[in-house]
C-alpha positions in Angstrom: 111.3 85.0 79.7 112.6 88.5 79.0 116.3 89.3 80.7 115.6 91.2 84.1 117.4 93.8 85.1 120.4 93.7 87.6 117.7 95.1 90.7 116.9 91.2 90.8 120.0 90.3 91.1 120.5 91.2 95.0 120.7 89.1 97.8 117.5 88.7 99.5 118.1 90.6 102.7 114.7 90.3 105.2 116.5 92.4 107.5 117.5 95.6 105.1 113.3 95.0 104.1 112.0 95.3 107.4 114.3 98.3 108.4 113.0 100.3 105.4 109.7 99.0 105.5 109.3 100.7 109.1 111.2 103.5 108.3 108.4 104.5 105.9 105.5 103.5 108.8 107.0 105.0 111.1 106.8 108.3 109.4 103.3 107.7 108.4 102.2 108.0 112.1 100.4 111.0 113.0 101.2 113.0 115.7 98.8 112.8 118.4 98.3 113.8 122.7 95.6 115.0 125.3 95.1 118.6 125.9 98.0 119.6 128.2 94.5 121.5 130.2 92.5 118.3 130.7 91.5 117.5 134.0 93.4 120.7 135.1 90.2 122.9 134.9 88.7 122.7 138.4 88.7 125.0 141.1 90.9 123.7 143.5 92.9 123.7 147.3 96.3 121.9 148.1 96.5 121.3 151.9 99.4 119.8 152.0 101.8 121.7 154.0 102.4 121.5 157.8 101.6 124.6 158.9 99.1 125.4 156.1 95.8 127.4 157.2 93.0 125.0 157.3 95.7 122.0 156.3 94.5 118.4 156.2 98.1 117.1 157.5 97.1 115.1 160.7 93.5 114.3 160.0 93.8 111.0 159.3 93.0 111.7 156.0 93.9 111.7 151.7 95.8 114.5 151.0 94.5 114.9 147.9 93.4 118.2 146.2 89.4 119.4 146.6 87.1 121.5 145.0 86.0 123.1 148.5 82.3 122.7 149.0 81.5 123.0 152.8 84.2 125.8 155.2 83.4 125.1 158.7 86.0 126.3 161.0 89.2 125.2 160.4 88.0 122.3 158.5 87.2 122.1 154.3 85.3 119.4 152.8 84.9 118.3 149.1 85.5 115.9 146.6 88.8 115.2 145.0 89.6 116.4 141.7 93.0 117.0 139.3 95.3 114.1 140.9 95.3 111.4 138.7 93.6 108.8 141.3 90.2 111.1 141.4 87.3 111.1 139.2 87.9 113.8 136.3 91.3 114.0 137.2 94.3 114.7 134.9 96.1 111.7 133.1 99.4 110.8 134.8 101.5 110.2 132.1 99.0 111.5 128.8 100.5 110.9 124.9 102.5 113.9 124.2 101.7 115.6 120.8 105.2 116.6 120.7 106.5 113.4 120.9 108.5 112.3 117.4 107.9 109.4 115.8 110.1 109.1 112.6 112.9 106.9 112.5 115.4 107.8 109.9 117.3 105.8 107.1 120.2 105.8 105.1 119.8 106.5 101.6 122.4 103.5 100.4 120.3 101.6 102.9 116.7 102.3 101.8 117.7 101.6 97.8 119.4 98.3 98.8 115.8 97.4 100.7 114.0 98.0 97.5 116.2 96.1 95.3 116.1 93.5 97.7 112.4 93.4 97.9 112.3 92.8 94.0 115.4 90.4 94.3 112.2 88.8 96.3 109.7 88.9 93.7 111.5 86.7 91.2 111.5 84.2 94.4 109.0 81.8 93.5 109.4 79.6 97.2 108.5 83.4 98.7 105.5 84.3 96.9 103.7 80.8 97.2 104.0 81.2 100.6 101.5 84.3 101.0 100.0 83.9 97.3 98.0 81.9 95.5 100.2 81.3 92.9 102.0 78.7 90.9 103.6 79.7 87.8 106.9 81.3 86.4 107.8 85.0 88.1 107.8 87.6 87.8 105.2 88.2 85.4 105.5 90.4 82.3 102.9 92.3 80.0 102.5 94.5 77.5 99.9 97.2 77.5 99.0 97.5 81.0 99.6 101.2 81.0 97.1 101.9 78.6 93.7 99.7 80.9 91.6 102.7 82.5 88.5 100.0 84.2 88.5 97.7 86.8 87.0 95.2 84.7 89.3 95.5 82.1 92.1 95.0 84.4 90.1 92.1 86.2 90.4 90.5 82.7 94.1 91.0 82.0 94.9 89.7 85.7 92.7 86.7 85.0 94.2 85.9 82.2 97.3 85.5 83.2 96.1 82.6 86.1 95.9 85.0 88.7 92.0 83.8 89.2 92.3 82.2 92.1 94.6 84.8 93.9 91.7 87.5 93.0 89.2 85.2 94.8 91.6 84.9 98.1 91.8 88.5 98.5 88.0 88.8 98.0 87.2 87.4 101.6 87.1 89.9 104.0 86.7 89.1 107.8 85.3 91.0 111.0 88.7 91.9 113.0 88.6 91.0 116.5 89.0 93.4 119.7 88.1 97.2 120.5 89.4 98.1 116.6 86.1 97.0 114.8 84.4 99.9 116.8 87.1 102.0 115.7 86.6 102.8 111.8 88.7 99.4 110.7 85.9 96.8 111.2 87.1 94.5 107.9 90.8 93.2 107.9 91.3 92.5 104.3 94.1 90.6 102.3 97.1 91.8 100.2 97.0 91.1 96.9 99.5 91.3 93.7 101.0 94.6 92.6 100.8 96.3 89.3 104.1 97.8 88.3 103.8 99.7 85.3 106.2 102.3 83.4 103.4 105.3 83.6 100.0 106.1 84.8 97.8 106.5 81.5 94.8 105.6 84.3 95.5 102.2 85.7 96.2 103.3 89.4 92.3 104.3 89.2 91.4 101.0 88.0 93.6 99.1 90.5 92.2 101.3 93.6 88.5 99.5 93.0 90.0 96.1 92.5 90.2 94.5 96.0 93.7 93.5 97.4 95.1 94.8 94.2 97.5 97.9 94.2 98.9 99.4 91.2 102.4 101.8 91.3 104.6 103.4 89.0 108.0 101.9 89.0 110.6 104.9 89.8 108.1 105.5 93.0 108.4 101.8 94.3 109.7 101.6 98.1 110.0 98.4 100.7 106.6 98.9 102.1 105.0 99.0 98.5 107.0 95.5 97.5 106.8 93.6 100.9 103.8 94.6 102.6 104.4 94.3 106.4 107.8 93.6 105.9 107.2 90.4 104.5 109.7 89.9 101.3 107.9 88.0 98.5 104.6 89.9 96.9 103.6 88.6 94.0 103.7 91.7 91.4 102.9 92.0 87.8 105.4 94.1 85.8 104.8 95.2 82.2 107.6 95.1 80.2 107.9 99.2 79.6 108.1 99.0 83.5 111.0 96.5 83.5 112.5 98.7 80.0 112.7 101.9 82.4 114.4 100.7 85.5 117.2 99.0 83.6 117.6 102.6 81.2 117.6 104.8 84.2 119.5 102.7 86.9 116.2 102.9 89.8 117.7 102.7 93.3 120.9 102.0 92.5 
């Protein structure tokens, strides 16, 4: 087994992980809100007040705004509209476009969550517990950069017994509730992670290959590493990968 680099060599820290794994979610999340017009666009009468002409105040009934339909004397009749409790009224408390969601991070911080998410890779207790798995980690290869097909990278990943972790991440189920009508009708499975020192065309390859992500390794970050937060993904690093983190000193 070739000599890691000193990344590995950090304290497993779930805690760091999860705090820069959200960090990056949470700036991921698009802004979004209800027109501040909506439900605001009808034709309307307040009769609130005391002394208001034509008021409602003593009637015995809802003081609610109306689009006036029927003036007879001093009375006005029609049907609610704009309060919130009316039909085609205005949202009480609507999702603000200008709300911000991003949630800042220390640099020193973020790098120490990446080094501790490989830390977790090298944890073999960590990845059997997600992965199919069961062999000596992390995994190292030589002339992964250069694969450009899916099935060529298929092969390479087969032959180094990840078989039967391709065939978990295959399956694919219906997910349950309101989101399957919602463009995200399939929850599928993470799968291993190709690390590799360039990108000669194997991030195309990967991006066809089912549960299988592929990433250069000086643009590795928590959410890459531990999916969900979850510390221990099984990745496949090629040795050039491994060469360039040590020579340039990645997230230190």
């Amino acid at each position: 087994m070739t000599d890691l680099p000193d990344q590995f060599n950090e304290r497993v820290r779930p805690d760091i992980i999860k705090r820069a794994s959200l960090s990056i979610q949470a700036n991921n999340r698009q802004p979004y809100g209800h027109d501040p017009e909506a439900g605001n666009k009808h034709v309307t009468r307040w009769r609130k007040r005391r002394r208001a002409y034509r008021s409602a105040k003593g009637k015995g009934r809802a003081r609610v705004p109306r689009k006036i339909s029927v003036r007879r004397g001093m009375q006005l009749y029609g049907s609610g509209a704009e309060s919130p409790n009316t039909r085609g009224g205005r949202r009480a408390h609507g999702p603000k476009a200008e709300k911000d969601f991003s949630e800042e991070i220390n640099d020193k911080e973020r790098r120490k969550g990446i080094r501790s998410a490989i830390a977790a890779t090298a944890d073999e207790e960590l990845v059997k517990e997600t992965h199919s798995y069961d062999g000596e980690l992390p995994i190292i290869e030589d002339g992964l950069e250069s694969i450009e097909k899916t099935s060529e990278l298929q092969e390479k990943l087969k032959e180094l017994g990840l078989e039967d972790e391709l065939e978990r991440v295959s399956e694919k189920k219906v997910r349950g509730g309101k989101g399957k009508k919602r463009g995200r009708k399939y929850r599928t499975k993470t799968g291993p992670l190709v690390v590799v020192a360039e990108d000669d065309g194997i991030l195309q390859a990967a991006g066809n290959l089912a549960g299988v992500d592929a990433s250069v390794v000086d643009q590795l970050n928590a959410e890459k590493l531990a999916p969900g937060a979850e510390a221990g993904r099984l990745v496949v690093w090629s040795k050039k990968a491994l060469e360039k983190m040590e020579e340039d000193d990645l997230f230190h």
